[in-house]
C-alpha positions as CSV (number, residue, x, y, z in Angstrom):
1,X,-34.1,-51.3,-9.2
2,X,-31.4,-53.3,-7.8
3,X,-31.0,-54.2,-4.3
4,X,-27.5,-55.3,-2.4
5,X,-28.1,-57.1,0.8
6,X,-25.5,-57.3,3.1
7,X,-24.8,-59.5,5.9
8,X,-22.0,-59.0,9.0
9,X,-19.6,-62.1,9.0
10,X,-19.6,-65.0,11.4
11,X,-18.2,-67.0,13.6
12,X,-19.4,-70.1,13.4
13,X,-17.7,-71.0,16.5
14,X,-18.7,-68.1,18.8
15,X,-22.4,-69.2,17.4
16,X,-22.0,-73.2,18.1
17,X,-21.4,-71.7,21.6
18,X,-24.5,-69.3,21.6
19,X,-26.7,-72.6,21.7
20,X,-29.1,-73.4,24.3
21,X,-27.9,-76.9,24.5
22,X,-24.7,-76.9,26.2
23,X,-21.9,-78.5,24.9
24,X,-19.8,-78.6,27.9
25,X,-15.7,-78.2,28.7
26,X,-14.7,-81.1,26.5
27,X,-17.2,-79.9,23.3
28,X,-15.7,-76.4,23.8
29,X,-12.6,-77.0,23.4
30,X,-13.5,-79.6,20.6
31,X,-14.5,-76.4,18.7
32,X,-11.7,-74.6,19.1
33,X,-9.4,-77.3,18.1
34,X,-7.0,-75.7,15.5
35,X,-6.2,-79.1,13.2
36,X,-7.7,-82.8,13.1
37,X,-4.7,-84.1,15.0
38,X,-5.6,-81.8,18.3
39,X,-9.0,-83.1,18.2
40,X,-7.4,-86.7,17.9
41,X,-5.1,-85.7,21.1
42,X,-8.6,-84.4,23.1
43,X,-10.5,-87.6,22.2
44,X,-8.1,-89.9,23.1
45,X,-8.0,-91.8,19.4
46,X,-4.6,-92.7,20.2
47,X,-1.3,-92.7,17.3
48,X,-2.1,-93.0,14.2
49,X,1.4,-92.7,11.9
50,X,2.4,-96.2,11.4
51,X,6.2,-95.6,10.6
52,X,8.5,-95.3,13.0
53,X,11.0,-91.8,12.9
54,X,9.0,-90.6,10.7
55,X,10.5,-87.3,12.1
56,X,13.7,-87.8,11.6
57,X,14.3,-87.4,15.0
58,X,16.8,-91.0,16.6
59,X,19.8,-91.8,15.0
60,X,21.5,-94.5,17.5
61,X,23.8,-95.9,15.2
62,X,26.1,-92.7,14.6
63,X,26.0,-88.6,14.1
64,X,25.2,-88.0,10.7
65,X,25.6,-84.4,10.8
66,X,28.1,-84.8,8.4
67,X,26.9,-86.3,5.1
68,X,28.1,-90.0,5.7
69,X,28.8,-92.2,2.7
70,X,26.1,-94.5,2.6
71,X,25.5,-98.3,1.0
72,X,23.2,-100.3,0.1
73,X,20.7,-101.9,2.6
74,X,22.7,-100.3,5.7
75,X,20.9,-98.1,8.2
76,X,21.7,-94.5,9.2
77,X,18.6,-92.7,10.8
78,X,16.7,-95.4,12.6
79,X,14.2,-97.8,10.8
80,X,15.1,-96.1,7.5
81,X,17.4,-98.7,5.2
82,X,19.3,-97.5,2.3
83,X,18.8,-98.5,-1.2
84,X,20.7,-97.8,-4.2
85,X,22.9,-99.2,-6.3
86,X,25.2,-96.2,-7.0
87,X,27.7,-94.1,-4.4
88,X,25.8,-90.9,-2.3
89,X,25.8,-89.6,0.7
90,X,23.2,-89.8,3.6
91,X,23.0,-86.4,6.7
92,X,20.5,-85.2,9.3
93,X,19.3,-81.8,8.7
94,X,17.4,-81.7,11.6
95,X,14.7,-83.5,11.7
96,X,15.2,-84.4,7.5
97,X,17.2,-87.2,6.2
98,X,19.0,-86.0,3.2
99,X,20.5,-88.0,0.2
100,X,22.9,-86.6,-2.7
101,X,24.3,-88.6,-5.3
102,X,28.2,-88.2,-5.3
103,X,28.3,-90.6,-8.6
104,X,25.6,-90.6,-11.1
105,X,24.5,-93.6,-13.1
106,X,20.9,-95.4,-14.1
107,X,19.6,-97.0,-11.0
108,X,17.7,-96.2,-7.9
109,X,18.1,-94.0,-5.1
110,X,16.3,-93.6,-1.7
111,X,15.6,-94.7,1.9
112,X,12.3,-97.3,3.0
113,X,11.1,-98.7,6.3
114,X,9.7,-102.4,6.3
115,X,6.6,-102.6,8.3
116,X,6.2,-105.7,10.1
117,X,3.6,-108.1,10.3
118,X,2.2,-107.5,13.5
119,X,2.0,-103.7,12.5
120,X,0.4,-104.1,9.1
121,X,-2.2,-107.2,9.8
122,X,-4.7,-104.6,10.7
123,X,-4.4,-102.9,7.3
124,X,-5.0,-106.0,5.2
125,X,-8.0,-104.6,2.9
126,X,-8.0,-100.9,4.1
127,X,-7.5,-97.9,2.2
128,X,-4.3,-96.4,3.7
129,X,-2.1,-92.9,2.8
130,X,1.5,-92.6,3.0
131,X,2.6,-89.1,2.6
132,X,6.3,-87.1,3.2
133,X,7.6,-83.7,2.7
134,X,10.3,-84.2,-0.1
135,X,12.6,-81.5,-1.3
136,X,14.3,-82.9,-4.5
137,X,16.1,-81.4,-7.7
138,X,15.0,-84.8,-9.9
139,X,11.2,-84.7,-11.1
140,X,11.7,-88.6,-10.3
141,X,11.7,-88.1,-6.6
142,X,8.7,-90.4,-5.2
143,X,7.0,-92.1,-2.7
144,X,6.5,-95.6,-3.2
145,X,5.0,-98.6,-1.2
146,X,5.1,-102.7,-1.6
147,X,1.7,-105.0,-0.9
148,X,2.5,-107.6,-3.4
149,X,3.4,-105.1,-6.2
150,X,4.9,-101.5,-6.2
151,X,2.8,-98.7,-5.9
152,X,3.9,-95.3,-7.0
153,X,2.6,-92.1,-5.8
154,X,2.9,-88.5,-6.8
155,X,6.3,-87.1,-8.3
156,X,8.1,-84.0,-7.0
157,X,8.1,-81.2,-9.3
158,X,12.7,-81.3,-9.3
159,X,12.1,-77.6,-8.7
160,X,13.7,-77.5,-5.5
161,X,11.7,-76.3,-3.5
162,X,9.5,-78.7,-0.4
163,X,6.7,-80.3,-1.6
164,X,4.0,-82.7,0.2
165,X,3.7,-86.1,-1.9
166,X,1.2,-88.7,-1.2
167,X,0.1,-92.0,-2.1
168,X,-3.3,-93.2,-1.4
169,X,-4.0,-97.4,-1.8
170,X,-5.7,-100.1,-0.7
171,X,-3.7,-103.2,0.8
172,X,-4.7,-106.6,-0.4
173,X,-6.7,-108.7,2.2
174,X,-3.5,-110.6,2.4
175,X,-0.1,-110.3,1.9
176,X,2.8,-112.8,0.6
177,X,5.4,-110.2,2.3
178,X,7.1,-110.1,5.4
179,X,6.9,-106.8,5.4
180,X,5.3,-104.2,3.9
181,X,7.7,-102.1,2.5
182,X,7.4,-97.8,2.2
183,X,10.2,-95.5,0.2
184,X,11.3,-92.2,-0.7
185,X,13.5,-92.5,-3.7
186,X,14.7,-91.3,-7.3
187,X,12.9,-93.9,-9.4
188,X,10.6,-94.6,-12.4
189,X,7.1,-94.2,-12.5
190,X,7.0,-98.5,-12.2
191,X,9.4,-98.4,-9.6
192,X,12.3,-98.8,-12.4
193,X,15.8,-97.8,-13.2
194,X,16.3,-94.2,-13.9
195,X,19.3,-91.7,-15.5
196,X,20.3,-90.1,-11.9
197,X,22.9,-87.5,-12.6
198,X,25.8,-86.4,-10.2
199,X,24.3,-83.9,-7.4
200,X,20.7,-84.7,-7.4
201,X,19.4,-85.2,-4.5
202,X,16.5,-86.0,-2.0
203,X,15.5,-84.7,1.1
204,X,12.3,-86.0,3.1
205,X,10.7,-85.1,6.7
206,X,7.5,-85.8,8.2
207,X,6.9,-89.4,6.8
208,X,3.7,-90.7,7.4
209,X,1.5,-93.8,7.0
210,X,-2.5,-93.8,8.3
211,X,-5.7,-95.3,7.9
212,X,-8.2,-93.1,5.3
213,X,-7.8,-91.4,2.0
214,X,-6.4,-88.5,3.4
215,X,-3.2,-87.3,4.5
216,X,-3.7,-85.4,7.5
217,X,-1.2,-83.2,9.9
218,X,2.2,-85.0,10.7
219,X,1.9,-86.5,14.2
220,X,4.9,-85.6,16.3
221,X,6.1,-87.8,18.8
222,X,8.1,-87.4,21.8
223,X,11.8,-88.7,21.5
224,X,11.6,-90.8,24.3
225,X,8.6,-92.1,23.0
226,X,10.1,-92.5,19.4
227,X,13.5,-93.7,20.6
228,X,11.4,-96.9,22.6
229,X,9.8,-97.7,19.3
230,X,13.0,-97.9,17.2
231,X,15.0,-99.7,19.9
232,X,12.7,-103.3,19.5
233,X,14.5,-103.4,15.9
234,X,18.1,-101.8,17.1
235,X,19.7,-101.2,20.5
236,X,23.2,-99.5,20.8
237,X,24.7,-98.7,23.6
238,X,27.5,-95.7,22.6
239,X,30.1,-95.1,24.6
240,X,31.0,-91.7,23.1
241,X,27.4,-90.5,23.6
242,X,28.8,-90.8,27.7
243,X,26.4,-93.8,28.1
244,X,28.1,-96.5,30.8
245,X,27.1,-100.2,31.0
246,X,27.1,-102.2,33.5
247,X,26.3,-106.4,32.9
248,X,26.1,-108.0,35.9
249,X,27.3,-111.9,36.0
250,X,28.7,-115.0,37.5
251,X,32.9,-115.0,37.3
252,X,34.2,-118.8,36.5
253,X,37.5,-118.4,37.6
254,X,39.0,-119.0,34.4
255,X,38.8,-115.6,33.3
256,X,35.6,-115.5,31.9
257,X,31.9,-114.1,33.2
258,X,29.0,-115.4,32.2
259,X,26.8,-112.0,32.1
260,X,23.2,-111.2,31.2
261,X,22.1,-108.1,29.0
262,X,18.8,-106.7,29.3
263,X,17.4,-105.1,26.7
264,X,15.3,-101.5,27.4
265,X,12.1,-103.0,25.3
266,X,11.5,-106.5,24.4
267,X,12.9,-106.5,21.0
268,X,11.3,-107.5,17.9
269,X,13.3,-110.9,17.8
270,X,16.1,-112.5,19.4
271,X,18.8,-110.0,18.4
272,X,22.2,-110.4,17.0
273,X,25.3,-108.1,18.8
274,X,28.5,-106.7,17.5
275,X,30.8,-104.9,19.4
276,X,33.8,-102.0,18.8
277,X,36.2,-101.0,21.0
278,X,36.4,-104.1,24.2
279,X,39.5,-102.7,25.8
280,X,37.7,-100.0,27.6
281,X,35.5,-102.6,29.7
282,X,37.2,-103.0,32.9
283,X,35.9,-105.7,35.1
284,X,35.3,-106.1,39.1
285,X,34.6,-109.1,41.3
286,X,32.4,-108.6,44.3
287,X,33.0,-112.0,45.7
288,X,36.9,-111.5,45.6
289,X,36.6,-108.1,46.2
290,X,39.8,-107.7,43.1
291,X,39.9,-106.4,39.5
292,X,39.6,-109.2,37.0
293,X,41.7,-107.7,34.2
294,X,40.4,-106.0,30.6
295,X,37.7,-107.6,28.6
296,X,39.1,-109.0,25.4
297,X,36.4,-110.5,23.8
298,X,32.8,-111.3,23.7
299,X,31.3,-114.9,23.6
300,X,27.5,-114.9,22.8
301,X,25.0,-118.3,22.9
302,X,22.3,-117.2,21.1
303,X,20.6,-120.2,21.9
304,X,20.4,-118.6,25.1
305,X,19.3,-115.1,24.3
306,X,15.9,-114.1,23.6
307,X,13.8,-110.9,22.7
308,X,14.2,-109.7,26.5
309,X,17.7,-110.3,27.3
310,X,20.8,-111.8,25.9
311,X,23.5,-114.0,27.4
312,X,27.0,-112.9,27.4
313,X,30.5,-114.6,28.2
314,X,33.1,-112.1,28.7
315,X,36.9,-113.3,28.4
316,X,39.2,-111.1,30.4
317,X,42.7,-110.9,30.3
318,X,43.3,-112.3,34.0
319,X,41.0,-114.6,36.1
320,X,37.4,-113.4,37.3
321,X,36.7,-115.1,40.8
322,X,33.9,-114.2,43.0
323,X,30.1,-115.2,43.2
324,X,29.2,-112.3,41.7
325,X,30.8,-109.6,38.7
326,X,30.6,-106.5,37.1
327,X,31.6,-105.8,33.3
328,X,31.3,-102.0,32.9
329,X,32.2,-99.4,30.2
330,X,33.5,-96.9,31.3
331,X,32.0,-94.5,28.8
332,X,34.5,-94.3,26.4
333,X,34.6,-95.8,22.3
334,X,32.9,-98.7,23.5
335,X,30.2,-99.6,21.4
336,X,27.5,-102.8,21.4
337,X,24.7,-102.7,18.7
338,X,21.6,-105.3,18.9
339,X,20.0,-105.7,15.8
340,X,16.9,-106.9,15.3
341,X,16.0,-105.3,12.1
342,X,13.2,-107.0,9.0
């Protein structure tokens, strides 16, 4: 004769909390934790994704909306460098960084982020993952890392469709690299040249590098939080984005002011500055109580700069008198980028 037993279902959870030991306000809600990272977030373990906009979320140097044409080795979303050898464009989907190649040849295609130094010395001999959501049409779409000598992890299907790609590794106890270097690109399975046609494309979201040999949930950082990150390798101040300036200085008389530029995080090093659009400074002397006439140009000592601030002569186009001076934009095109990039 057969017998079936049958048992209700349970809940582990409701049980955990039946116990006679208590397990307190902070166990309680340890329990009811829906993923690892909330438990992280209730225990204090603090971050744990070592890239930078991994979310896709800054993107100081311009709006990129709009697919962009993009080079090699220039930066569109923050900390994310372009590399390829062949012409594409580069767009923020919101929160994704997407890539399409507008002329097809054999080469490689994708973005990376160089980790420095200071970031990756307390890897050196840990097991680490990197993972990212990729959405590609190439069955060549990877994920790929540098500590001395490329590692290549798991290959997108090409199917279209968003897929979760990870790369599990050990770095060497030492590394002959600045920088340990992590991409998403169109490549070979030995990080080689490849046939990349005309409209394939890339598109990645939630990258992510952590200690352990298991990608876990995405950790989502606040902007402000992930902008203050990404400005210690680049600062712009935008104009257009209805940002105004102010530097405050000495005025020589001669119609230059010798100003000082702060920086809103002590930058990774001693930064180097380009400017657009000077003419829509406009200058005032508090000492003379007058207008010193447009800004024409921009001297810099770097020898004078550091990671915290940054000297500044501004030539006007009429005298600057006065013990003390304002330079200020005004809102407009203006445009000074600080780059401090690996």
């Amino acid at each position: 004769m057969t017998v079936n037993v049958t048992k209700p279902a349970l809940n582990i959870r409701e049980k955990l909390a039946e116990l006679d030991k208590p397990s307190g306000i902070a166990g309680e809600a340890m329990l009811r934790a829906d993923s690892v990272q909330e438990q992280r977030n209730l225990i204090g373990a603090g971050r744990k994704n070592l890239i930078i906009n991994g979310g896709m979320q800054v993107s100081q140097r311009g709006d990129y909306t709009t697919a962009t044409a993009a080079s090699h080795n220039n930066y569109y979303l923050d900390r994310w460098r372009f590399e390829s050898g062949l012409s594409q464009t580069v767009q923020d989907t919101g929160f994704k960084q997407k890539v399409v190649v507008t002329s097809g040849g054999t080469n490689i295609v994708g973005v990376r982020q160089h980790i420095e130094d200071k970031t990756y010395n307390r890897l050196l001999g840990k097991t680490v993952t990197l993972s990212a959501k990729v959405t590609s049409n190439s069955s060549d779409a990877r994920i790929c890392s540098y500590a001395d000598g490329w590692r290549v992890g798991t290959a997108h299907t090409g199917g279209g469709s968003e897929e979760t790609l990870t790369l599990t590794y050990t770095v060497p106890s030492s590394l002959s690299v600045a920088a340990l270097i992590l991409e998403v690109a169109i490549t070979g399975s030995s990080y080689s040249n490849v046939a990349i046609s005309t409209g394939d494309y890339l598109e990645i979201s939630e990258a992510q590098l952590e200690l352990g040999s298991v990608a876990t949930d995405f950790e989502h950082r606040s902007y402000g939080e992930e902008l203050a990150l990404c400005q210690r390798y680049c600062y712009v101040f935008d104009g257009t984005q209805n940002q105004d300036l102010m530097l405050f200085g000495v005025g020589s008389g001669t119609g230059t002011a010798n100003c000082t530029h702060l920086h809103p995080v002590e930058m990774r090093s001693t930064p180097t500055l380009t400017t657009t659009a000077m003419s829509t400074f406009s200058s005032y002397s508090f000492g003379a109580q007058s207008t010193g006439g447009t800004p024409t140009t921009f001297g810099v000592s770097t020898a004078m700069s550091n990671k915290n601030w940054f000297y500044i002569d501004v030539v006007c186009s009429g005298n600057i008198t006065g013990t003390g001076v304002m330079i200020r934009a005004n809102g407009n095109a203006t445009k000074l980028t600080f780059d401090a990039e690996l």
